[in-house]
N, C-alpha and C positions, 0 to 999 in steps of 0.2 A: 504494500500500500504506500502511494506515494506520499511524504510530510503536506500537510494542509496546507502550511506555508512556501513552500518552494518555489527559488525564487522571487519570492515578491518581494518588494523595498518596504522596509518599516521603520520611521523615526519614531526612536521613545524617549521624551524630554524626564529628565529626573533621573536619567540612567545607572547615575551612579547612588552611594550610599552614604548617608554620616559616619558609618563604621561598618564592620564586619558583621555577615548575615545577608539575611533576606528582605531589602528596602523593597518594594510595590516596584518601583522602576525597573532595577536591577533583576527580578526576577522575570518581570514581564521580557526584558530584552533575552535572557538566555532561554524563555519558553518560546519567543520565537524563534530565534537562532537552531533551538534544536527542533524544529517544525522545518526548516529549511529555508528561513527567511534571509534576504540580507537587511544586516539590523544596520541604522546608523545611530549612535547612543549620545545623546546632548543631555550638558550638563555645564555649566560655570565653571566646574571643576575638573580637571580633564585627570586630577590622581585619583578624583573619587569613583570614576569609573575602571581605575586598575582591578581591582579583582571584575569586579565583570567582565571586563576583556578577557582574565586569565580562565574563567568559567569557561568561557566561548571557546577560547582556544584549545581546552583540555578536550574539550566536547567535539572539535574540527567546527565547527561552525563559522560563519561570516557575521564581525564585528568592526564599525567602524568609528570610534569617539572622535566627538567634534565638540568644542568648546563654543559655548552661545549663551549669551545672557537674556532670558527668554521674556524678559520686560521691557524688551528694548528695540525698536524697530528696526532698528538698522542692523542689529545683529542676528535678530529670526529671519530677516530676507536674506542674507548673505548665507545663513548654516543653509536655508531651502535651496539657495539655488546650485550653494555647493553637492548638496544630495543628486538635485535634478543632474546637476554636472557629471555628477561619478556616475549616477546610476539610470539616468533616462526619465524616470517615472518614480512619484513615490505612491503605494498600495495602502500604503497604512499611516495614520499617525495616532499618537499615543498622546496623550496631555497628562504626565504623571506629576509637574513640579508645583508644590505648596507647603503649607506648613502654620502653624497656627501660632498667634501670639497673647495670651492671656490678657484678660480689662473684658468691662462692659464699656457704655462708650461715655461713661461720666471719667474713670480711671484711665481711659484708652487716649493716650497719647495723639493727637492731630496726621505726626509725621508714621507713628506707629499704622494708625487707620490706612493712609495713605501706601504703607508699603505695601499692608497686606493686602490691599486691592490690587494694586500692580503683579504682587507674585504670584495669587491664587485665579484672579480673574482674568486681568487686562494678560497673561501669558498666554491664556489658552483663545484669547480674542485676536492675541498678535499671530501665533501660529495658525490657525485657521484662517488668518486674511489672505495669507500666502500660500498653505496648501491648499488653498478651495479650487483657486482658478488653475492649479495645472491637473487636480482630480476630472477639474468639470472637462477640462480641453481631453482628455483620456476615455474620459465616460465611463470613470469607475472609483471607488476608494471608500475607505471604511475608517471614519474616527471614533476614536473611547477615549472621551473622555473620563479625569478621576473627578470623584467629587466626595463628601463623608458622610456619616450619619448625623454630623453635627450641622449639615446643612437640613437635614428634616425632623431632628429631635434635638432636644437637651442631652445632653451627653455627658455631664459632669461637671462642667466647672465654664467657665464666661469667659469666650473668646469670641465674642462679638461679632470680628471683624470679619476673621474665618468662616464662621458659620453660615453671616450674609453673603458672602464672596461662594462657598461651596453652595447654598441654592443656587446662585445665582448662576454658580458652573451648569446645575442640573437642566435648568430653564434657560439656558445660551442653548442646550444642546436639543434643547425639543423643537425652540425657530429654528436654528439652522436646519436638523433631520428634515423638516417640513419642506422650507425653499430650495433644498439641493437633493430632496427626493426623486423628482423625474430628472434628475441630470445623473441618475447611478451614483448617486455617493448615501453613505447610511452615516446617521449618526448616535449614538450611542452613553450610557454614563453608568462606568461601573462607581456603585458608592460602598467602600469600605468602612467596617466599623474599628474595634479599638484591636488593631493588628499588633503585633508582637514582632516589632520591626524594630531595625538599629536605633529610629531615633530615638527609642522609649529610655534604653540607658543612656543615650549621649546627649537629649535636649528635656524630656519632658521630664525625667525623675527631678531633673534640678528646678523646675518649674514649679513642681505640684507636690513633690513629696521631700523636700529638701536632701534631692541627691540617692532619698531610696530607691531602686529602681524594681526590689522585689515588691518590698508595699505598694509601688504604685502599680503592679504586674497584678499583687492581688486585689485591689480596688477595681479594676477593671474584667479582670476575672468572676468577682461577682456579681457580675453584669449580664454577662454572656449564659441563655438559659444552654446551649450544648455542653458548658463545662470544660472547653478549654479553650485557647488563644491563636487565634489562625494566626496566620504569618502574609509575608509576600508574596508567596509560590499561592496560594487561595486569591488573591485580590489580580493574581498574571493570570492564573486559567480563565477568572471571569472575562477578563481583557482579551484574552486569544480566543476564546468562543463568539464573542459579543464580533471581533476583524474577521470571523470566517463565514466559509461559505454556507457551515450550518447555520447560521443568524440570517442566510439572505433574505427573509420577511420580518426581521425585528431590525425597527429603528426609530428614535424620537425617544427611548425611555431606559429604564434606569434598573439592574440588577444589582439588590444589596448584598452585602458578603460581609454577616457581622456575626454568625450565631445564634439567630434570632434576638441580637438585643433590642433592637429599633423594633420588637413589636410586645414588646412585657412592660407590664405596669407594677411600677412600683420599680 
């Protein structure tokens, strides 16, 4: 049986990781990779996608890191057209890069608000400006968007900004699916819950738990009615289903990947 993916070009923004493990990005690129995609992996940080690279590579796979600051216009047209350059055509894109910063919006910093609209919103507004029109000239292509549970429930704790910016991921992606429907391109929003990803040690224990990172694993844990903590490889397979050809009649909407916690009371 041939890989679903073979062959086809797929940019995953976020590619890389804050640490070692399974970041949502990172995993997403090496479940393409091992599908038979060509991956191009963007990220700000061109050493945070080293093990990802070295993933791809143990695996023989095609990976290619590109550096692009994904709030930035000038720099998402120039990573796009470097793709179009190498590869022809891009099949896929991926919107993995956010991240959330603590405050309601009386505590929440002005310039704070402001970034996290640019990281979590205006990125996925700037990549999509630029891969739309060479999907639409191809008459084909598949976005998935990330978006969280914090953009359709309470989640824990008051991060404002993120939560409005990740609705607002999910409803970017219902207009768009709608107006580039008859032109072949699908659009899509996987929403992840509270994953068990690098940054929980590296950013949010010092956030939320002063630096604990198993207290804040178990706070979150009794959350989730499944009883235990997905990871990145759970939030990449929803992503690689939602770009393939078995989704070709799902688009405009949203697959949660949380455990059932976005649906228990209390």
């Amino acid at each position: 049986m041939a890989a679903r993916f073979q062959d086809r070009v797929v940019i995953v923004t976020g590619a890389g990781s804050v640490g070692p493990g399974w970041g949502n990005g990172r995993a997403a690129a090496v479940l393409f990779a091992a599908e038979g995609a060509r991956v191009f992996g963007v990220d700000r940080d061109l050493a945070a996608m080293e093990e990802t690279a070295s993933r791809i590579a143990e695996a023989g796979g095609s990976f290619t890191p590109l550096a692009c600051d994904v709030t930035d216009n000038a720099s998402v047209l120039a990573m796009v057209q470097a793709v179009q350059g190498a590869a022809g055509r891009i099949d896929v894109l991926v919107n993995n890069v956010g991240g959330s910063a603590a405050g309601g919006p009386v505590e929440m910093a002005e310039e704070v608000w402001d970034a996290q609209v640019d990281f979590n919103l205006k990125s996925v507004f700037l990549t999509c400006k630029h891969v739309l029109p060479l999907m639409e000239a191809q008459g084909s292509g598949a976005i998935v968007n990330l978006a969280s549970t914090s953009g359709i429930r309470w989640t824990g704790s008051a991060q404002v900004a993120y939560a409005a910016c990740k609705a607002g991921v999910i409803q970017f992606g219902k207009v768009v699916a709608v107006q580039y429907a008859a032109k072949g391109i699908r659009v899509n929003t996987v929403v992840p819950g509270q994953m068990h990803t690098p940054m929980v040690e590296v950013r949010l224990a010092g956030q939320r738990t002063g630096g604990d990172a198993q207290a804040l694993l178990a706070q979150r844990l009794a959350r989730i009615p499944l009883g235990f903590a997905g990871d990145g490889r759970d939030t990449a397979h929803a992503v690689l289903f939602l770009a393939s050809d078995e989704a070709r009649f799902i688009t405009g909407t949203e697959l949660v990947v949380d455990g059932g916690m976005s649906v228990r009371c209390g």
